[in-house]
N, C-alpha and C positions, 0 to 999 in steps of 0.2 A: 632445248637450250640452244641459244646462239651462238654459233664458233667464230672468231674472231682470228684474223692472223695473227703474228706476234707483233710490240712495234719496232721494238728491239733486233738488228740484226745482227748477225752472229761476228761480221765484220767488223764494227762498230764498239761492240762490247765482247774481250776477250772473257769466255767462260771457260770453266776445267768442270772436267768429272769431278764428282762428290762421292757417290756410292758410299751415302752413311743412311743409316737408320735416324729418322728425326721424329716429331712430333709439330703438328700442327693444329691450330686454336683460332674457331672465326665465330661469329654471330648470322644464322642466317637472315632470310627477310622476313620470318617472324618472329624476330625477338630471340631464339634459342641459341643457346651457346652451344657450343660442339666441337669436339676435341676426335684427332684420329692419330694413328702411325701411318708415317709416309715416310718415302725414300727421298732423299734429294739425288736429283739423275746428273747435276752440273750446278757450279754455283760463282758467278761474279758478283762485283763492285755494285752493279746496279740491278740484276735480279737472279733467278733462280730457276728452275723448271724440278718437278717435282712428283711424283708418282704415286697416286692412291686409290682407295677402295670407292670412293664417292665423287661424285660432281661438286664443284664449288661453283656459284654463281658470278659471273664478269663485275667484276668491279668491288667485290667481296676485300673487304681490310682480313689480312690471316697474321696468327703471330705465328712465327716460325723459330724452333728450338731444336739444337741437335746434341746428345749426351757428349760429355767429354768437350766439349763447346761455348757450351750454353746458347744464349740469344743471338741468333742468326741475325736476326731482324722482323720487323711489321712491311706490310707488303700489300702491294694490290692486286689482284687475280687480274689477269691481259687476256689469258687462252685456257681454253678447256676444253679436251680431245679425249675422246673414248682410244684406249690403243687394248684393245683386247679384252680382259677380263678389270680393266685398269682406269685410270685417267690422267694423261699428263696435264699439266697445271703449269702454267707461266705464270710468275711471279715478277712485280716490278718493286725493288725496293722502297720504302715511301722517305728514306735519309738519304741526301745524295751523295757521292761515294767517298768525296771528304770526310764524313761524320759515320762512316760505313760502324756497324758494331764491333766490338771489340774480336767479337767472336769468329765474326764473319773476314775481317782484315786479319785477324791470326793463324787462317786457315788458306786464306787466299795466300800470303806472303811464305807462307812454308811450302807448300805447293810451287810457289817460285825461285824456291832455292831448291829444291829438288828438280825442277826441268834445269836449271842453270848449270846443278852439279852431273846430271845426265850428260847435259850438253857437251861439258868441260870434258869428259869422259870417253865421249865417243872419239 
């Protein structure tokens, strides 16, 4: 498998940790459909990075769902890194962060009022 850097830089697009239990849904390239549990490791406006049992191949369409959420969003696989027993997974949202899912802007925007009210705090 070809490793790819991300194109996404972390400067560019702010992402926060996630650390939820998800589910994720792709077609490989022959035809099979295939569903796994993954973690999401971080998650913005415009992609994801993601953690699981399997390789996905570059450029792979995945749908991504997390409980208590729902539909994260449909996505394109960017990077795929073996990290241990594991593989993280860059994800590039395929909505742009206008039209971001419902799910995925309810999680980002709460997230943002919890660093805001941290903030206030300190």
């Amino acid at each position: 498998m070809k490793i790819e850097r991300p194109t996404l830089s972390r400067g560019t697009d702010q992402r926060r940790q996630f650390q939820r239990a998800a589910r994720v849904s792709w077609r490989t390239g022959t035809g099979e459909n295939k569903q796994a549990p993954t973690e999401i490791v971080d998650l913005s406006l415009q992609g994801a990075c993601i953690r699981i049992n399997e390789p996905i191949d570059l450029r792979t369409m995945v749908y991504l769902q997390a409980p208590g959420y729902g539909a994260i969003g449909n996505a394109s696989v960017r990077y795929c890194l073996r990290s241990g027993l594991k593989y993280r997974i860059g994800l590039l949202f395929s909505a742009p962060a206008g039209l971001a899912d419902s799910a995925r802007q309810k999680y980002l925007d709460q997230r943002a009022l919890q660093e805001k009210s941290r903030r206030a705090a300190a």
